[in-house]
Backbone as numpy.savetxt, mean C-alpha at the origin, in Angstrom:
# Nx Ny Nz CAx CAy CAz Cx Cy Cz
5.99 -8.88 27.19 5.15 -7.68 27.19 6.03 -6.43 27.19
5.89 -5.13 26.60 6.51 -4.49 26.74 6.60 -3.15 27.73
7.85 -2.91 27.98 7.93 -2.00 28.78 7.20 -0.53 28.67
7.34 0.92 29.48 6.80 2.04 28.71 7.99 2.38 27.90
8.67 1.94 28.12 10.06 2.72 26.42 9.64 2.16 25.91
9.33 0.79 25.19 9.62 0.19 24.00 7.71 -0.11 23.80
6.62 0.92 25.03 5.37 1.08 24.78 5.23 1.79 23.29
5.97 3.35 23.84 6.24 4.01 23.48 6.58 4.49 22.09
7.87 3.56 21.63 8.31 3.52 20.57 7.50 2.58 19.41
6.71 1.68 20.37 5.57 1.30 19.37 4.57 1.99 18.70
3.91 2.73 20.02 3.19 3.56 19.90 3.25 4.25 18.56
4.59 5.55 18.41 5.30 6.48 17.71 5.08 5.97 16.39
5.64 4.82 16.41 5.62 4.08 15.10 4.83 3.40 14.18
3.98 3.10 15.03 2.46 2.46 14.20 1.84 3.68 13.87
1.57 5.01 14.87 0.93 6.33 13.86 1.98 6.43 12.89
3.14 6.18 12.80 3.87 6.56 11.56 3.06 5.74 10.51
3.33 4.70 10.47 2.85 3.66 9.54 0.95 3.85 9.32
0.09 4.19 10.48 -1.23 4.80 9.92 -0.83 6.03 8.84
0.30 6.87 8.91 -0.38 8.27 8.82 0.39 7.97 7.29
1.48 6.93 6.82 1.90 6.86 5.67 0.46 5.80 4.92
-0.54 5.58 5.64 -1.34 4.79 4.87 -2.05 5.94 4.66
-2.24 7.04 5.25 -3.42 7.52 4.94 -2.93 8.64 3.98
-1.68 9.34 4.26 -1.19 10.28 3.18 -0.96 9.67 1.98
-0.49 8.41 1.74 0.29 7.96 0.53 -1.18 7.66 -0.45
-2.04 7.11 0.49 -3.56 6.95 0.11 -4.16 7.81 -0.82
-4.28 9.17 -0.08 -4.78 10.22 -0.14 -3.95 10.91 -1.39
-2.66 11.14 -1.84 -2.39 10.93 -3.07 -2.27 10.18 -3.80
-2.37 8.93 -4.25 -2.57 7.61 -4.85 -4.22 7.76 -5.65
-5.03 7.93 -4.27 -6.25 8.00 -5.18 -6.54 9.49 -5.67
-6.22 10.36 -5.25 -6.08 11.89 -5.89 -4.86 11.75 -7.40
-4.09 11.15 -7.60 -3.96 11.16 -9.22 -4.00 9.65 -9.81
-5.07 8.71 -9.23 -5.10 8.13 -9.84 -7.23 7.39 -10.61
-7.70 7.96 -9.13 -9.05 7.74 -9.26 -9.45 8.26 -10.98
-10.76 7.60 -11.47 -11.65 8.23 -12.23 -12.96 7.45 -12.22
-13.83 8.40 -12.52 -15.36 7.74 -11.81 -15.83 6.65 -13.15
-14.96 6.75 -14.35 -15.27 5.58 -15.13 -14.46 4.43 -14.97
-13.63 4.40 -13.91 -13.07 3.09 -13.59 -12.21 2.24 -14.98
-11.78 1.31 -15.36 -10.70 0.92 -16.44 -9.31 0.24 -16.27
-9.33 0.88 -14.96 -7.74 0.28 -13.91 -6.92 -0.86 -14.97
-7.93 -1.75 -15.16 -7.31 -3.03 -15.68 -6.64 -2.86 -16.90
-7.65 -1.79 -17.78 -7.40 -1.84 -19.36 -6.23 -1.76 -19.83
-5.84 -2.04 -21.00 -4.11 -1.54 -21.52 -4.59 -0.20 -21.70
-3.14 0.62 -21.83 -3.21 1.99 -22.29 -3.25 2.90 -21.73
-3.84 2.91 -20.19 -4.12 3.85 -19.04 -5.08 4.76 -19.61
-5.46 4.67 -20.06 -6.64 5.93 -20.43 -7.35 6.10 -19.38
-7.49 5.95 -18.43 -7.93 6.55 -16.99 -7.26 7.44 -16.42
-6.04 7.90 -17.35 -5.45 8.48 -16.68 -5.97 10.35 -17.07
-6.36 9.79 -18.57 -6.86 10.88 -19.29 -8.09 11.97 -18.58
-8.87 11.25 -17.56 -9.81 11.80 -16.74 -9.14 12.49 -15.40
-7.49 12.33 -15.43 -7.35 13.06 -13.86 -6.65 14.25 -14.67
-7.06 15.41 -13.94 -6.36 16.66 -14.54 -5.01 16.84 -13.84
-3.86 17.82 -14.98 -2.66 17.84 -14.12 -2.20 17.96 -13.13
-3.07 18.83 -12.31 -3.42 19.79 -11.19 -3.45 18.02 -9.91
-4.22 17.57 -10.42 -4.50 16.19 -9.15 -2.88 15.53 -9.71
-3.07 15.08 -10.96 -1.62 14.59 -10.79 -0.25 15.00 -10.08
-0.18 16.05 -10.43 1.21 16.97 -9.50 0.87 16.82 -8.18
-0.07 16.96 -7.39 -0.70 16.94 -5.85 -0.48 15.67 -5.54
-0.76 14.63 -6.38 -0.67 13.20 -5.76 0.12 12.86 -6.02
1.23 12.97 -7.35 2.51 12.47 -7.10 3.28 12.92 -5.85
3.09 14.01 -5.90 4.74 14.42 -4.43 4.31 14.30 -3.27
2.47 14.30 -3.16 2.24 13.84 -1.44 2.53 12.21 -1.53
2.24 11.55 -2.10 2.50 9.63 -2.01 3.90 9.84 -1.79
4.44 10.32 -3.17 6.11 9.87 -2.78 6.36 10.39 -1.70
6.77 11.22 -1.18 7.23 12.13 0.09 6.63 11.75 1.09
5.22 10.61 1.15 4.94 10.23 2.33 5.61 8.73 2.05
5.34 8.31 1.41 5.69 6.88 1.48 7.25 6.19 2.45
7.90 7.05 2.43 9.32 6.26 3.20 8.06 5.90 5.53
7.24 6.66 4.95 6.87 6.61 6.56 6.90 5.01 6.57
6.40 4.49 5.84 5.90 2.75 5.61 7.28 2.00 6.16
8.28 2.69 6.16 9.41 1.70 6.40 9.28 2.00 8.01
8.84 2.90 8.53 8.76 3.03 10.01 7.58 2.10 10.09
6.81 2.28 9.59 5.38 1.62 10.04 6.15 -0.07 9.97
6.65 -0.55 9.13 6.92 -1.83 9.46 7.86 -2.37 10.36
8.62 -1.56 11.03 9.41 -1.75 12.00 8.38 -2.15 13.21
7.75 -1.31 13.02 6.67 -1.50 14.20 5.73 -2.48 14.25
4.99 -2.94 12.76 4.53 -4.41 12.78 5.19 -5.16 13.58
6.81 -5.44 13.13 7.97 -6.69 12.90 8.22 -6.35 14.33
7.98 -5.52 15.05 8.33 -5.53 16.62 6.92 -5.80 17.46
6.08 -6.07 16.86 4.81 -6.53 17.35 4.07 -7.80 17.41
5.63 -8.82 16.89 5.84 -10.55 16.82 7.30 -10.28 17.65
8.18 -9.78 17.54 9.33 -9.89 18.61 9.11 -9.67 19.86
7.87 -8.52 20.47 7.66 -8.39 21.41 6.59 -9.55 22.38
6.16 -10.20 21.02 5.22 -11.46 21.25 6.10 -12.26 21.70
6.92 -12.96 21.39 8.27 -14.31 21.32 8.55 -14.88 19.96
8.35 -14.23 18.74 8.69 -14.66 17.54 9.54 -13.50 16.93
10.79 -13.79 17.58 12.07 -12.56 16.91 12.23 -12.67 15.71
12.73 -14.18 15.15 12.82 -14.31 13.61 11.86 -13.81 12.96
10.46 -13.99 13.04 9.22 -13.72 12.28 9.58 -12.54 12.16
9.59 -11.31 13.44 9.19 -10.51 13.12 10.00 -9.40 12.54
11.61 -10.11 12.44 12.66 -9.17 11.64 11.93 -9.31 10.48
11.76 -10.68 10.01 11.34 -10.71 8.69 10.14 -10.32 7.48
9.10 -9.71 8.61 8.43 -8.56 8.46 8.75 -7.62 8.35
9.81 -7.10 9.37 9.92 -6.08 9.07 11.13 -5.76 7.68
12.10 -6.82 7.53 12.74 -6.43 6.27 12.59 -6.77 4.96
11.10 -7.38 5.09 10.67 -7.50 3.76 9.80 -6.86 3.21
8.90 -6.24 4.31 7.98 -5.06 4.47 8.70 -3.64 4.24
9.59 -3.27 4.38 10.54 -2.41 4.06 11.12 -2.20 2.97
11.35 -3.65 2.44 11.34 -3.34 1.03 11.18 -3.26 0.09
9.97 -4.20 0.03 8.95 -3.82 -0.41 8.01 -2.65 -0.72
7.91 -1.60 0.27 7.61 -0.55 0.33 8.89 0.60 -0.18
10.14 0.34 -0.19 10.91 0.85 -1.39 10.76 1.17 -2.72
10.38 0.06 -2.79 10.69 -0.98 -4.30 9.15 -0.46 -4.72
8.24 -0.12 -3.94 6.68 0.28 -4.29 6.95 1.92 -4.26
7.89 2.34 -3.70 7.81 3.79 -4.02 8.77 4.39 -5.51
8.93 3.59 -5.76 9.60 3.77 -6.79 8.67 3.61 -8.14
7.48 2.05 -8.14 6.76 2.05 -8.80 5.51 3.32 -8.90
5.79 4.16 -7.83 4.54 4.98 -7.69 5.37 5.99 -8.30
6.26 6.20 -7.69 7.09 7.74 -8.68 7.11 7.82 -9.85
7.09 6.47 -10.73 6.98 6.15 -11.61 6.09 6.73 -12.76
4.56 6.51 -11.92 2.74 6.83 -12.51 2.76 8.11 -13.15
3.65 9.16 -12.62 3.28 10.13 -13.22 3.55 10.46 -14.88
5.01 9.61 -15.02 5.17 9.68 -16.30 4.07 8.77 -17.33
3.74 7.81 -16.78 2.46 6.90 -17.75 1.75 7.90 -17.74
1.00 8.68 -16.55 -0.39 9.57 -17.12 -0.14 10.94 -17.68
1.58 11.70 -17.67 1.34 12.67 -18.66 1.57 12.27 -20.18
2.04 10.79 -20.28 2.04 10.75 -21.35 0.48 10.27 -22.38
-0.34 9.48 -21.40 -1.42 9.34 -21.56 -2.19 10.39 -21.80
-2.03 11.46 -21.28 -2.55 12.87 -21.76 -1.98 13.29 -22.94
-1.02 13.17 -23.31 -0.39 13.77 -24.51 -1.32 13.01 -25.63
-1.44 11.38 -25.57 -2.10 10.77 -26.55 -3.50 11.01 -26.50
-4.13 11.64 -25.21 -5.75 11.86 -25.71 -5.76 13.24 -26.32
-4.38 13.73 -25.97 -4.68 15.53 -26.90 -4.42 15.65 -28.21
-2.91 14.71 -28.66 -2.81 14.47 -30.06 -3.57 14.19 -31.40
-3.38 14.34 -32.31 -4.71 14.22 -33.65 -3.67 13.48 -34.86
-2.11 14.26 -34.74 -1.75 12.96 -35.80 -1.56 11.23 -35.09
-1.83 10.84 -36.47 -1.73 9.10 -36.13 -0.27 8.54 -36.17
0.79 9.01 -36.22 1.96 9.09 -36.07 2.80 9.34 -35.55
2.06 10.72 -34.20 2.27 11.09 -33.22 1.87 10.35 -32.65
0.63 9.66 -32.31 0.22 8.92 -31.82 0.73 7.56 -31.22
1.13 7.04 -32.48 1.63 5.57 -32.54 3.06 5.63 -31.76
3.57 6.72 -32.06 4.97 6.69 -31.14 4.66 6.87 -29.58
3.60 7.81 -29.01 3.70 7.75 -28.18 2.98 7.00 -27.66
2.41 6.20 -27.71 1.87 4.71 -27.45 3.06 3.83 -27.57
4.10 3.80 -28.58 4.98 2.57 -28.18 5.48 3.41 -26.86
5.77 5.12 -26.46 6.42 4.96 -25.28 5.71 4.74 -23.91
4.61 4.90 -24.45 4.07 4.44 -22.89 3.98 2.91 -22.64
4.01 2.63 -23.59 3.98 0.63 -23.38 5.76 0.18 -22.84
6.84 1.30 -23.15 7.78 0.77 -22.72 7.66 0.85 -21.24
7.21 2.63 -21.00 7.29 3.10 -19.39 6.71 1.59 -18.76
5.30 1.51 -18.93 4.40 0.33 -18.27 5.24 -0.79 -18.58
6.29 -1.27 -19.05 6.95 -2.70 -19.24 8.24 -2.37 -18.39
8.75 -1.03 -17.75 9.77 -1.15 -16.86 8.90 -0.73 -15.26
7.13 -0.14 -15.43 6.97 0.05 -14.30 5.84 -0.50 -13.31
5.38 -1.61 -14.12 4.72 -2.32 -13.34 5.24 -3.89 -12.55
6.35 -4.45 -13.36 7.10 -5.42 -12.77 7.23 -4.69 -11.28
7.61 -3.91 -10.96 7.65 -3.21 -9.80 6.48 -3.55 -8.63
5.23 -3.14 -8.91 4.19 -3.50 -8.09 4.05 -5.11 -7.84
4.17 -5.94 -8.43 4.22 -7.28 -8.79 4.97 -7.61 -7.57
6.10 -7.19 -7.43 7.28 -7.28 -6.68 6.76 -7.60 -5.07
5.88 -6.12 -5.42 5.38 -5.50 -3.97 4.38 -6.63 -3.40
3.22 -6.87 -4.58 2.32 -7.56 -4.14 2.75 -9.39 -3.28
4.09 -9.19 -4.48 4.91 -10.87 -3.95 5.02 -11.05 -2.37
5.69 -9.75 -1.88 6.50 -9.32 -0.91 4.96 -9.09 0.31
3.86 -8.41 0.19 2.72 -8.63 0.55 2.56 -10.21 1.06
2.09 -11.57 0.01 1.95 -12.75 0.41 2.80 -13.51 1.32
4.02 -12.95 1.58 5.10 -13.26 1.89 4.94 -13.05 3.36
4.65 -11.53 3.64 4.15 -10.98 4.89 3.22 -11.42 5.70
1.66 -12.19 4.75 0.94 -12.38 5.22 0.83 -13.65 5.44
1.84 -14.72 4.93 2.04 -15.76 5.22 2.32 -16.10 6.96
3.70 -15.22 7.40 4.35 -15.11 8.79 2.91 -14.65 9.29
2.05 -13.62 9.01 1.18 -12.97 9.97 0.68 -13.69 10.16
-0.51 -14.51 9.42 -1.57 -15.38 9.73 -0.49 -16.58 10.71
0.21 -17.19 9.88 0.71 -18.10 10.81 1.53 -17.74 12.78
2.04 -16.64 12.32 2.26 -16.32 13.86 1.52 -15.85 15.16
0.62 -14.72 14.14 -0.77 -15.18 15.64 -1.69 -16.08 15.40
-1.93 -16.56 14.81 -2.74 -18.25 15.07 -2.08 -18.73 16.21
-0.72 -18.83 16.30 -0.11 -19.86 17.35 0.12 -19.14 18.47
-0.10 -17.85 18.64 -0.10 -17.14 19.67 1.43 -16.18 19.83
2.48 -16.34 19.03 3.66 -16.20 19.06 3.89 -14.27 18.48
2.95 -13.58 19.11 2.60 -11.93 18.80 1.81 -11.03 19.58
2.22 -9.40 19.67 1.20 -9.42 20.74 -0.67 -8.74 20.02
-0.77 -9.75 19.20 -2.14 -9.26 17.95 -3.07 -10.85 18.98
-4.61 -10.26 18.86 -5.33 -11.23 19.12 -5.50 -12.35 17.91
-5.82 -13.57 18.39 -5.53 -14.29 16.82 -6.85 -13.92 16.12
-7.89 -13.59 16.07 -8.66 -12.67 15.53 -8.13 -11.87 14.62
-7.33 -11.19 14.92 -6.26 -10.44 13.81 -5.68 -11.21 12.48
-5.73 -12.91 12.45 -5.34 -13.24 11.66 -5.91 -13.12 10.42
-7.47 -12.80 10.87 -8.27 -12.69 9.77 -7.60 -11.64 8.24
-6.96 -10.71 9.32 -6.76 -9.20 8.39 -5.14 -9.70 7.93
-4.71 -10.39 7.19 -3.63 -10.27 6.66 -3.90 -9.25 5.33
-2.15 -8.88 4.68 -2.77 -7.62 3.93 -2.59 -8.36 2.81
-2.42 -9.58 2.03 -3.13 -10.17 0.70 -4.22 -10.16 1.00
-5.09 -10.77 2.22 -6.35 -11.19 2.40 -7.53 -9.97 2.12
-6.64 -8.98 2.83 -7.49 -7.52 2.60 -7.58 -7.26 0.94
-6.26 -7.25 0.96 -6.05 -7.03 -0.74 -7.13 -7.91 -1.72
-6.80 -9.25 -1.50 -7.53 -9.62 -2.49 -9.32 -9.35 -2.41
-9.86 -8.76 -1.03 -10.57 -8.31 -1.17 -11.28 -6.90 -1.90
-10.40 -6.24 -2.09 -10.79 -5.04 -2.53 -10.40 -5.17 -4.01
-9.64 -6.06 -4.82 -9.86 -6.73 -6.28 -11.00 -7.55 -6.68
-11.20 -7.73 -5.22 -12.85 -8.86 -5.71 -14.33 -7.37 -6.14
-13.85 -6.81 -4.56 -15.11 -5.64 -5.34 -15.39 -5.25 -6.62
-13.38 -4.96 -6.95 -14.09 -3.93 -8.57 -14.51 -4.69 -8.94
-14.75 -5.74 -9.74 -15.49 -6.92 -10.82 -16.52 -7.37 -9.93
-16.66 -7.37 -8.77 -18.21 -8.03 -8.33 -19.21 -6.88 -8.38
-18.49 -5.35 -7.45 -19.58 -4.66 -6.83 -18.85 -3.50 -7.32
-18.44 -3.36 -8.84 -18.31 -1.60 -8.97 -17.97 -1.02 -8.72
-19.28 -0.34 -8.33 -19.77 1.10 -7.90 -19.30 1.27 -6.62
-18.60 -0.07 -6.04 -17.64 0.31 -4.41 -16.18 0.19 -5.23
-16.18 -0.73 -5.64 -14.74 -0.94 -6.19 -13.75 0.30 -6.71
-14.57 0.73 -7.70 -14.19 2.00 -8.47 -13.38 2.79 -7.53
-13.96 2.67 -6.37 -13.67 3.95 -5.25 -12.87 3.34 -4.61
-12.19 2.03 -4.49 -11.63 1.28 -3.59 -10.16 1.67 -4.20
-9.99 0.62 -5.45 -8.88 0.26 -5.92 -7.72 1.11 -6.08
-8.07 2.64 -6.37 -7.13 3.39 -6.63 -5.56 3.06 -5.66
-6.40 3.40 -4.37 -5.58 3.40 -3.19 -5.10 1.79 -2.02
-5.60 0.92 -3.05 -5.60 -0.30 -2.78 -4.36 -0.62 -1.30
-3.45 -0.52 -1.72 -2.73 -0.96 -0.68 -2.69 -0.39 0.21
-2.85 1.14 0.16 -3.03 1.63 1.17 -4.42 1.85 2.24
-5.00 1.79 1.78 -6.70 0.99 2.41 -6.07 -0.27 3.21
-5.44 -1.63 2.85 -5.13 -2.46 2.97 -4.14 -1.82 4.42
-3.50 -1.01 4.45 -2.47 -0.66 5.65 -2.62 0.08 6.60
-4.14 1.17 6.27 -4.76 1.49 6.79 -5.80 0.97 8.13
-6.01 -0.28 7.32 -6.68 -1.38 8.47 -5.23 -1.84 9.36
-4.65 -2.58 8.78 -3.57 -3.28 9.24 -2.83 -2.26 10.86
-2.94 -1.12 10.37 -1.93 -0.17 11.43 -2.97 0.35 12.45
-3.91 -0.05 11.92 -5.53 0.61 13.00 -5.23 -1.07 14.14
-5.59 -2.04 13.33 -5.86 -3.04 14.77 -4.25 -3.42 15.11
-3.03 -2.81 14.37 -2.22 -3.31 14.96 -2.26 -2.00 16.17
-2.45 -0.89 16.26 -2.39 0.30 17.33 -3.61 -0.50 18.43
-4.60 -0.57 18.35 -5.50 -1.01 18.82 -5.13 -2.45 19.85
-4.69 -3.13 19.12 -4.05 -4.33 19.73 -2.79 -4.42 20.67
-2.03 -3.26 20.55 -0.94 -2.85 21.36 -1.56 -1.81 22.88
-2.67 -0.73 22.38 -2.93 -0.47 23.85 -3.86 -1.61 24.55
-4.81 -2.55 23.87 -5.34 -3.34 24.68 -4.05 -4.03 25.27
-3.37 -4.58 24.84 -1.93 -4.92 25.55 -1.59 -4.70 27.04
-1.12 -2.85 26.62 -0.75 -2.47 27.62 -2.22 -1.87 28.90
-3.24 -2.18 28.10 -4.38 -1.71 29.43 -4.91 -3.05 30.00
-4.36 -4.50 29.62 -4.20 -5.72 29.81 -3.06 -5.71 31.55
-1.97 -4.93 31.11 -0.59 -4.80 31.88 -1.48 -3.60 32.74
-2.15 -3.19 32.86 -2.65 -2.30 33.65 -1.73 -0.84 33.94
-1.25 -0.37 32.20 -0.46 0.59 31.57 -1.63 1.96 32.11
């Protein structure tokens, strides 16, 4: 159980990790939302519906928030060490870390797919066109392997989670196992194609929705903890 220093430093650190879910969020779906939805399609033409103005706003708040995520996972990965699972929970935390690197890089990325996606819905020659369509198919062939990465690195995470509080080896109720963040994830991919008109509104910010929960019952689960210890 932990002490009030290392209460403390939990504490500090899981709002880090909420407040990078909710800023990185909050630009993610600010240049990436559109109310006709398409996410999936080739071409990004969804991108054509966000004006520059949201794009510039949501690129530099995501990126510039996003390194918080490497704090926020320190604080997961110390929330199985402080349980009795040290190995587990380094390995949360250094795969969660870099993962969330390796994802900020794919996000810094977005902006160049959607101004170029704008260039092709403003263009009229078919020659202009065609070129800049082969360059956005290159951008998207060096910048989505990237997310892929992330999502790997996700299953990976949620493998140790579910399995370490099931067995009790964390200080999360095993109730918590429910919320691993593929499990979340693949929930909010099921919406867009089942239910839309929620989805639409979901997906933009997908992972971060997904970390948003995750850093809520992991905070939640740490003061029941310490009001357990009679903190």
């Amino acid at each position: 159980m932990p002490d009030s220093t290392v209460y403390n430093r939990l504490l500090w650190t899981g709002l880090a990790g909420l407040a990078a879910a909710l800023l990185v969020g909050i630009g993610e779906f600010t240049f990436q939302f559109s109310t006709s939805g398409g996410y999936e399609e080739a071409g990004y033409r969804y991108f054509a519906d966000v004006s520059v103005g949201r794009l510039t706003f949501g690129h530099f708040l995501s990126t510039l928030a996003a390194p918080l995520y490497v704090v926020g996972y320190w604080h997961l990965g110390q929330m199985f060490v402080q349980g009795g699972s040290k190995r587990s929970g380094w390995a949360i935390t250094l795969v969660g870390a870099y993962a969330f690197v390796v994802g900020n890089a794919w996000l810094g990325g977005r902006v160049f797919l959607a101004l170029t996606a704008h260039q092709i819905a403003a263009a009229s020659d078919p020659g202009v066109v065609g070129q800049l369509n082969t360059l956005l198919s290159d951008f998207g062939a060096h910048n989505e392997p990237l997310v892929n990465a992330l999502r790997i690195a996700m299953a990976v995470v949620s493998i140790i989670w579910v399995k370490q509080i099931v067995s009790g080896h964390s200080l999360y109720p095993k109730w918590a196992a429910i919320f691993s963040p593929a499990l979340l994830l693949a929930a909010i991919f099921a919406s867009y194609f089942l239910i839309p008109a929620v989805g639409v509104w979901l997906l933009p910010a997908a992972m971060n929705l997904v970390h948003f929960v995750v850093f809520g019952i992991s905070l939640y689960a740490l003061t029941q903890t310490r009001r357990n210890q009679g903190g």
